[in-house]
Every structure is written in structure tokens, then in C-alpha cells.
One Martini backbone bead per residue (centre of mass of N, CA, C, O) as a GRO file, in nm:
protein
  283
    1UNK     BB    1   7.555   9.921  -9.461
    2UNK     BB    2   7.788   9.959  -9.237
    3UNK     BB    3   8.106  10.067  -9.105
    4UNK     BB    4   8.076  10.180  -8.805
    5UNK     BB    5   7.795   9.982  -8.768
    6UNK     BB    6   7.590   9.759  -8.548
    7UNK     BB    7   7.289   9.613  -8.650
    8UNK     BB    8   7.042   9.455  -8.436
    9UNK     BB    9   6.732   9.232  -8.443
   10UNK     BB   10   6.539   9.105  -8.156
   11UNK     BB   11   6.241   9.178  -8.038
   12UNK     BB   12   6.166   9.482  -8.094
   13UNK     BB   13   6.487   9.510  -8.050
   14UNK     BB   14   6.771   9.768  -8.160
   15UNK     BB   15   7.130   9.714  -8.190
   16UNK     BB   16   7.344   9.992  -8.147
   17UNK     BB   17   7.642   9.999  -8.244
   18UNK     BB   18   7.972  10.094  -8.223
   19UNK     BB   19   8.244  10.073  -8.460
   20UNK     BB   20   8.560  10.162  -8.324
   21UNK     BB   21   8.766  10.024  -8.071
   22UNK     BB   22   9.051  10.148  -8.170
   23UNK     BB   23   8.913  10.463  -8.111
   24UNK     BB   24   8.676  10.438  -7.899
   25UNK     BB   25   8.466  10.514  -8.106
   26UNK     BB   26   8.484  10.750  -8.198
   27UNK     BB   27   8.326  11.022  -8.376
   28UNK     BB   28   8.315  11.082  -8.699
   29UNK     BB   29   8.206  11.162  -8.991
   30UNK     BB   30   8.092  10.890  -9.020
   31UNK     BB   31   7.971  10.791  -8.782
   32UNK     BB   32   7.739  11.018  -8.792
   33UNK     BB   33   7.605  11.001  -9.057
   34UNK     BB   34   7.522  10.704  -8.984
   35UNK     BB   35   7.339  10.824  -8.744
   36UNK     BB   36   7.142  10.961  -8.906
   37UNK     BB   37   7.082  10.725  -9.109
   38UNK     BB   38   6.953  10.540  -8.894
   39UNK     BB   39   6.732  10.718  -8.750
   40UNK     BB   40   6.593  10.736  -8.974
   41UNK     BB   41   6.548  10.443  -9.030
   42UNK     BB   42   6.394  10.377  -8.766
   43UNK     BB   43   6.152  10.563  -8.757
   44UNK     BB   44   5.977  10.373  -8.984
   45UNK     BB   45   5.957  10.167  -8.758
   46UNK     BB   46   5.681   9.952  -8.634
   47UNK     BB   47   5.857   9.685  -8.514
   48UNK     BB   48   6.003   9.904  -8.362
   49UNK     BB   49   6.024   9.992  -7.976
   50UNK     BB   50   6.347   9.960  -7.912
   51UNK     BB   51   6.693  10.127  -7.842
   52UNK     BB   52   6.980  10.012  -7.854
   53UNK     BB   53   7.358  10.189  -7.749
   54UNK     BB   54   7.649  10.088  -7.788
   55UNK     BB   55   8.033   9.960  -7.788
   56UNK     BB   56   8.280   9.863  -7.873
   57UNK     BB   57   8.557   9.729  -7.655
   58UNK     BB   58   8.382   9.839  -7.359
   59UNK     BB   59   8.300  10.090  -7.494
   60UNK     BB   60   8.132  10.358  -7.584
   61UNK     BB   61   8.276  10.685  -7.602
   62UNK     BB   62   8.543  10.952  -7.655
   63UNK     BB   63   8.424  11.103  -7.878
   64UNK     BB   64   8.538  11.286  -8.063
   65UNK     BB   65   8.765  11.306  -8.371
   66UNK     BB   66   9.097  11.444  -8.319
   67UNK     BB   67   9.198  11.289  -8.613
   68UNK     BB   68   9.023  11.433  -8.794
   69UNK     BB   69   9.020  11.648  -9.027
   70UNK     BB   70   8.731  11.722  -9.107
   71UNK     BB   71   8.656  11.777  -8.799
   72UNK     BB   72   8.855  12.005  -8.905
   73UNK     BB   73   8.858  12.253  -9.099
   74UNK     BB   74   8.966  12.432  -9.307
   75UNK     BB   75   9.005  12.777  -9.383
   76UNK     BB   76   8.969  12.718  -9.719
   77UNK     BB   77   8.682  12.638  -9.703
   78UNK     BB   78   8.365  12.645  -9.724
   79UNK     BB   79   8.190  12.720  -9.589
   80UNK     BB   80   7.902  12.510  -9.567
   81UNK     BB   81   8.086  12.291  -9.514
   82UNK     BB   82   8.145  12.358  -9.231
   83UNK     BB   83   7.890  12.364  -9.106
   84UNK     BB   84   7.809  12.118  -9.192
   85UNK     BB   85   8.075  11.932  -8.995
   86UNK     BB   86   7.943  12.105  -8.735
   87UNK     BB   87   7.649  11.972  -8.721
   88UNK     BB   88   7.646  11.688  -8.698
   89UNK     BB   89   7.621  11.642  -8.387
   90UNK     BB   90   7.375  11.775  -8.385
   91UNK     BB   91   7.154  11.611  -8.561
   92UNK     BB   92   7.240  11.336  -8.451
   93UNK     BB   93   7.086  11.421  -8.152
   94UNK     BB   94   6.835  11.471  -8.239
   95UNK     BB   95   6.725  11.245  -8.393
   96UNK     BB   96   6.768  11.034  -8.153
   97UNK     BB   97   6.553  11.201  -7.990
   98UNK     BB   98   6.301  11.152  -8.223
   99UNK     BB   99   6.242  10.923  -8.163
  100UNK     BB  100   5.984  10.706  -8.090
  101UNK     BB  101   6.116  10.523  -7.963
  102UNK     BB  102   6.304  10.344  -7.733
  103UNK     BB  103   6.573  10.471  -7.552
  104UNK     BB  104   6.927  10.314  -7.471
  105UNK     BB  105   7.211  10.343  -7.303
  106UNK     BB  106   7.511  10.134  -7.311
  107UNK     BB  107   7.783  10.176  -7.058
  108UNK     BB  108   8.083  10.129  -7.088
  109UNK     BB  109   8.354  10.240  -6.938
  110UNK     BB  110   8.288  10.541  -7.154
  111UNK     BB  111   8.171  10.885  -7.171
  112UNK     BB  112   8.267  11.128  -7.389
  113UNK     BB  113   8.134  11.394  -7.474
  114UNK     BB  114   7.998  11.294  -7.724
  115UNK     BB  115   7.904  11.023  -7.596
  116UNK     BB  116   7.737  11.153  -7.395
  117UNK     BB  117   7.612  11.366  -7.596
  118UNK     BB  118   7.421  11.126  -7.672
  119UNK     BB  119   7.325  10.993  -7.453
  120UNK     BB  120   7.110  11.224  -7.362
  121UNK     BB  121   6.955  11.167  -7.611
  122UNK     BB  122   6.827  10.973  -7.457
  123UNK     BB  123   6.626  10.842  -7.244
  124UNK     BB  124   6.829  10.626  -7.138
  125UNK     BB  125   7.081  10.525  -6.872
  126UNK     BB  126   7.336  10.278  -6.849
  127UNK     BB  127   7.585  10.149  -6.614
  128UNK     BB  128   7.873  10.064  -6.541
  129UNK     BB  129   8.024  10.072  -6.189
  130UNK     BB  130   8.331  10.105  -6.398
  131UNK     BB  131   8.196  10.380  -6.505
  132UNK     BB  132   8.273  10.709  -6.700
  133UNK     BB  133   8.214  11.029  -6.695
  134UNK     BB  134   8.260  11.343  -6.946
  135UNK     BB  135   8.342  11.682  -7.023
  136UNK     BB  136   8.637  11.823  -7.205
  137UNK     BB  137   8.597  12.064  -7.399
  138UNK     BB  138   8.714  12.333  -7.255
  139UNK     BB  139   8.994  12.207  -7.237
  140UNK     BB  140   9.002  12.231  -7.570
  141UNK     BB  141   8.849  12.513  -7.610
  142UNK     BB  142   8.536  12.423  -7.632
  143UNK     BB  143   8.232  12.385  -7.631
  144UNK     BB  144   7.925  12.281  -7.572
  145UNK     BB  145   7.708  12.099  -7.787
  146UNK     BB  146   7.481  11.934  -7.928
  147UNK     BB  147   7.219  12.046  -7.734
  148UNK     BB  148   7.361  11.945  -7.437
  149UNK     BB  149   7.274  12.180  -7.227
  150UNK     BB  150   6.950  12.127  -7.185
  151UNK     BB  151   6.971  11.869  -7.073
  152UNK     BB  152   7.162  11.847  -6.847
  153UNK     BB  153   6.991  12.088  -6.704
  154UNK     BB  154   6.719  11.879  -6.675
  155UNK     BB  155   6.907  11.647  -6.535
  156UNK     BB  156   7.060  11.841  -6.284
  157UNK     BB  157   7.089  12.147  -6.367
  158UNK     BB  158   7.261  12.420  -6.331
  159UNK     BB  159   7.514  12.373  -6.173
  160UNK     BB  160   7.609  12.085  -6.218
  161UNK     BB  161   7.649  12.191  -6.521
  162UNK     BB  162   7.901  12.405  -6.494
  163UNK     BB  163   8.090  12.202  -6.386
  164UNK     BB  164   8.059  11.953  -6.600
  165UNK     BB  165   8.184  12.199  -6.808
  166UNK     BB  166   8.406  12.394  -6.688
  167UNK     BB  167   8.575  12.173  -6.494
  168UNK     BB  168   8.549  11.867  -6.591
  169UNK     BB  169   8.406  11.644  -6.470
  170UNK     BB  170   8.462  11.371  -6.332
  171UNK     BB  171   8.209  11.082  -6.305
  172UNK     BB  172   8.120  10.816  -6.154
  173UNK     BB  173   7.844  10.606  -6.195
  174UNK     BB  174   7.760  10.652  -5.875
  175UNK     BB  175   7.783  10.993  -5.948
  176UNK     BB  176   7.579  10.981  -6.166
  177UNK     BB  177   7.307  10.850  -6.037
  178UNK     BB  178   7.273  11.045  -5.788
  179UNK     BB  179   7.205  11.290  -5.998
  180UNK     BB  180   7.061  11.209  -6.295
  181UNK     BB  181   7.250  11.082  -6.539
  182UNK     BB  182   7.181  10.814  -6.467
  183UNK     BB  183   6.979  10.564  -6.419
  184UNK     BB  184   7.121  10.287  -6.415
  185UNK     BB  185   7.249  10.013  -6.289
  186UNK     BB  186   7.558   9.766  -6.323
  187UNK     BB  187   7.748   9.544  -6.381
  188UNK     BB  188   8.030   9.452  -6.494
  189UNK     BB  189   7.931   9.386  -6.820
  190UNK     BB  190   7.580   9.476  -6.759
  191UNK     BB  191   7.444   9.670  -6.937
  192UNK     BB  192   7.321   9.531  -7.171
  193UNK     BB  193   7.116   9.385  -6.992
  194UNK     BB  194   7.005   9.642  -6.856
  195UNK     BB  195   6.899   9.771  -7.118
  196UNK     BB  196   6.681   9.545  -7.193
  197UNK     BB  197   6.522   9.542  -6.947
  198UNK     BB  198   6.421   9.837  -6.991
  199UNK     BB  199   6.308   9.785  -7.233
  200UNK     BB  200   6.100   9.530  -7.158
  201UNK     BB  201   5.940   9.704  -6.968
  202UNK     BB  202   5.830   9.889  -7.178
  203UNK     BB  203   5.708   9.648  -7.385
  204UNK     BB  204   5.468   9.609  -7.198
  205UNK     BB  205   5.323   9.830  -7.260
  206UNK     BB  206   5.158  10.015  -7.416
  207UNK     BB  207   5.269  10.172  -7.737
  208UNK     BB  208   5.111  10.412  -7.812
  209UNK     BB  209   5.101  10.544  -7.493
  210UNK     BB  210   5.434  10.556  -7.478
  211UNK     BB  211   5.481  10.727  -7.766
  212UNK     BB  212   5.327  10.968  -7.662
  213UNK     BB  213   5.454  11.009  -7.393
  214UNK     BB  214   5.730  11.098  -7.506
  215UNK     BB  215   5.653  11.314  -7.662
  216UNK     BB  216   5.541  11.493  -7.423
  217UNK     BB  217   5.765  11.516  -7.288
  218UNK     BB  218   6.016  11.613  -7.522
  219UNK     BB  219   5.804  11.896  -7.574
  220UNK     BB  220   5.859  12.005  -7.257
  221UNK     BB  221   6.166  11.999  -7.212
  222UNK     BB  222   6.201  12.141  -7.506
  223UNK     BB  223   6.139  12.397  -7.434
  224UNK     BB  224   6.390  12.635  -7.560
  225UNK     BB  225   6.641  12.471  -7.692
  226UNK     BB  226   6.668  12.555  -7.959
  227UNK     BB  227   6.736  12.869  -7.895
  228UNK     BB  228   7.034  12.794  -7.789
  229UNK     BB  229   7.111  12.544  -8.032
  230UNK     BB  230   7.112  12.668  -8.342
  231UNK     BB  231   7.455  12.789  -8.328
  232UNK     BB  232   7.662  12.607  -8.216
  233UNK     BB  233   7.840  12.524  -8.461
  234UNK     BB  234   7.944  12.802  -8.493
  235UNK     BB  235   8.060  12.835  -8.205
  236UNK     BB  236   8.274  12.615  -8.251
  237UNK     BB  237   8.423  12.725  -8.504
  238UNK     BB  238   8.486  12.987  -8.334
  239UNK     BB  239   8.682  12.796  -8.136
  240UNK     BB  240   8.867  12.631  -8.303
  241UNK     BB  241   8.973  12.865  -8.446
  242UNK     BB  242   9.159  12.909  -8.188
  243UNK     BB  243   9.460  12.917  -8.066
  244UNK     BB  244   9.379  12.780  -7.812
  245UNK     BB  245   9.219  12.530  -7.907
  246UNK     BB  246   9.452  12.401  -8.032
  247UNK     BB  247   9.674  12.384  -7.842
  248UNK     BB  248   9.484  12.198  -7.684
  249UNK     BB  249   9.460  11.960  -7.887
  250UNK     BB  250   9.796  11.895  -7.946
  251UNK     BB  251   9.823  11.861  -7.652
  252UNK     BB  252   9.654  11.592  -7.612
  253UNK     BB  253   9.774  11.434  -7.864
  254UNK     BB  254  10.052  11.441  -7.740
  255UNK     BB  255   9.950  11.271  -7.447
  256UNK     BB  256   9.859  11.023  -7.597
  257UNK     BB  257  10.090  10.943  -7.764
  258UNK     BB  258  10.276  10.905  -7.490
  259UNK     BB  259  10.110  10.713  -7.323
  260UNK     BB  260  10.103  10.505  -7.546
  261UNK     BB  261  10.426  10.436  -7.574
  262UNK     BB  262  10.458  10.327  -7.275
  263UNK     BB  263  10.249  10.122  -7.303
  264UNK     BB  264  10.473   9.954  -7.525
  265UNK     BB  265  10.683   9.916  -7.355
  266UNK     BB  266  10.559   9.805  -7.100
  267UNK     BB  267  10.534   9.529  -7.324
  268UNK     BB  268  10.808   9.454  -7.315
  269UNK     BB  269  11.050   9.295  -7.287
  270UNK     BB  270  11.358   9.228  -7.131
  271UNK     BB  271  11.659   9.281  -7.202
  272UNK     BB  272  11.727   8.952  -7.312
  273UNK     BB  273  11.470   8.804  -7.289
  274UNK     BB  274  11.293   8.519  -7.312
  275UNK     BB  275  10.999   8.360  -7.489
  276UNK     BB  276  11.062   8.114  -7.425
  277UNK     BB  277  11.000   7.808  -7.337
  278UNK     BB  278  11.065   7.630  -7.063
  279UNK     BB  279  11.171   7.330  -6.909
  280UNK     BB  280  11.105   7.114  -6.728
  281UNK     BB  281  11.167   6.993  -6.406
  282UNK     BB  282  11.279   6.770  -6.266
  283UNK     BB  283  11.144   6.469  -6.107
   0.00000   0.00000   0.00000
């Protein structure tokens, strides 16, 4: 059914894994859509009442794919066009934070810009020990959008959330936890049991009392979010359309191209070296 995402569903409880490993996960314009289409077809399920989402590959997710062309649109494009795929990342974090059911995240490796910004729009966060989030949007030029900013500031605070986005703070998952940032810690590799376990303590309370109880929690955190964040996609196109922003993307994937090279150099054997097994030393 999907291409990009791996659902499994076990005793009420769906995992929507992001299954693009090899670009870790990164979101594409294909991966947001799936997200989007998914979030719907789980909202109308009444046996399902928790939804994890994890990432393949060791990682939650490295962010929007800055390799994507269409994720960038054209300039000569027509406009409904580009706002269509500049909206992607916010109707995505929406529709999954609109869900009825309890969701959380099941985060190893790291979670870095839209993957963080996905994790905030579910209810819970867990993360493993050696695991960190961070978003580096500013730095490349972008604002952080996708509606994540009142989310941000709901869980961290004004001063923290300009930190964490103004000056793009890497931070380890146990400064994370510290601040209000991810709900529980796991041991590595132990994301996604911590997220079940979490899950799973959900659902022994009564249901119908949970999922009224999230929606109103939801409906008063976010009284006036729409209207700071209905504008974000414009905001996002004028912003990477602008010198400095190309700048900064081009000069990212240059240096991430630099060190992906480096590191196949240094697996490569040394000059001369045989990789033939040796015969073992007599006896």
C-alpha cells in the first residue's frame, strides 16, 4: 500500500515505521504524502487506539530531503503548485497530531528538523539514551514551520524554543528530556519498547475517556496556533527562494557529499594490501 512507510498493526496498537534507511529516513515529497494519506486511513480505525512511529535503519528521521527537486520548487512553476508542496510538512504534522488515537514516538539515532517536527505533533516522545534531536532550519537558510512553533514553545517555553531554533542547538537526548523536549528515555535500541510500553499503559485506561481527555488537552494547547502557522508554507517559499537560503543548502549538501566521500575512502583498503585470507601459522 505504501512505499515509503512499513505499517504493522499488533493488539490495537499501529506501527508506522518511515522506510527510506539509505537517505535516513529523510522526508520526501512522496514519504510526506504517504504520511498524510495514512494518518487519515488510521483516524477512521476504532480498533486501533495507539500509534507508534519509528524510523528504519537506527534512525527516526534526518528531515526534510534536501535532495528532493520537487521539494524545491521550481521558479517557473505556477504558484498553487509550489504552495501545494511547500504545505506538505504542515498538513502532515497536523493530520498525525488531529489523530484520535495516542501516538508517540519511538526516536534512535536522531531526529533532526521536519523529523523532530513530526515527533512534537504526537502526544509522547521517547528516545533512546544515545540519541539526539536538533533543527537546523535557520541555518540553512529556512524558518522552522510546519506549525512547530507553538508546539515548541507549548513544551520547552519562549526563551528555550528561540535557542533551539534561532542558534539551531544540537541536543542529547537526556538535555532533552531534561527540558521537556521527549517524555522518557530508553536504552539504545530500546526506543521502540519504551514506546510500547508507553502505549500500552494508555490503553488500560478506558478509551472513550482517553481520547476525549487528548482532544481536550489538544484543543486548549493549541488555541491560537492556527493563526501564527497558517501563513508558514508562504513564509517558507519566500525564504528559500531568497540568495542566502540556496547558499546555505548548496553549501550543506557540498559538505555532506565531502564527508560521505571521505568516509568511503577511509573503508577502502591500504594501497597494496590484500584482502585473501592468510593461511594459518603451523603448528
Amino acid at each position: 500500500m505504501y512505499e515509503t512507510l512499513v505499517v504493522d498493526e499488533r493488539e490495537r496498537i499501529a506501527r508506522v515505521t518511515l522506510n527510506r534507511p539509505r537517505q535516513r529516513n529523510a522526508m520526501s515529497v512522496d514519504l510526506m504524502r504517504e504520511m498524510i494519506a495514512c494518518a487519515g486511513a488510521l483516524a477512521t480505525r476504532t480498533d486501533i487506539d495507539a500509534v507508534i512511529v519509528t524510523g528504519a535503519g537506527g534512525v527516526f528521521s534526518a528531515g526534510a530531503d534536501l535532495k528532493d527537486a520537487r521539494r524545491w520548487a521550481e521558479q517557473d512553476a505556477p504558484l498553487a503548485a509550489k504552495r501545494e508542496v511547500a504545505s506538505l510538512g504542515f498538513r502532515m504534522a497536523r493530520a498525525w497530531e488531529e489523530l484520535p488515537q495516542i501516538t508517540v514516538a519511538a526516536i534512535e539515532g536522531h531526529a533532526i528538523g521536519g523529523g523532530l517536527a513530526l515527533a512534537l505533533a504526537l502526544d509522547w516522545r521517547v528516545a533512546a539514551r544515545n540519541a539526539f534531536v536538533s533543527f537546523p532550519e535557520i541555518g540553512l537558510g529556512i524558518p522552522l514551520t510546519w506549525g512547530t512553533i507553538p508546539r515548541l514553545v507549548n513544551l520547552v517555553g519562549p526563551s528555550r524554543a528561540k535557542r533551539l531554533t534561532i542558534l539551531c542547538e544540537r541536543c542529547s537526548a537526556t538535555e532533552a528530556f531534561a527540558m521537556g523536549l521527549v517524555d522518557a528515555l530508553a536504552p539504545a535500541r530500546g526506543a521502540l519498547a519504551g514506546a510500547r510500553a508507553l502505549a500500552e499503559a494508555a490503553l488500560a485506561q478506558p478509551r472513550h475517556a482517553v481520547r476525549m481527555s487528548k482532544e481536550a488537552v489538544n484543543v486548549y494547547a493549541n488555541l491560537g496556533a492556527h493563526a501564527v502557522s497558517y501563513m508558514a508554507h508562504d513564509q517558507l517559499q519566500l525564504a528559500a527562494a531568497s540568495a542566502e537560503s540556496t547558499a546555505a543548502r548548496e553549501a550543506f549538501l557540498l559538505s555532506r557529499a565531502g564527508t560521505t566521500r571521505a568516509r568511503s575512502r577511509a573503508s577502502r583498503p591500504a594501497r597494496g594490501s590484500s584482502r585473501r585470507r592468510q593461511a594459518p601459522a603451523p603448528r
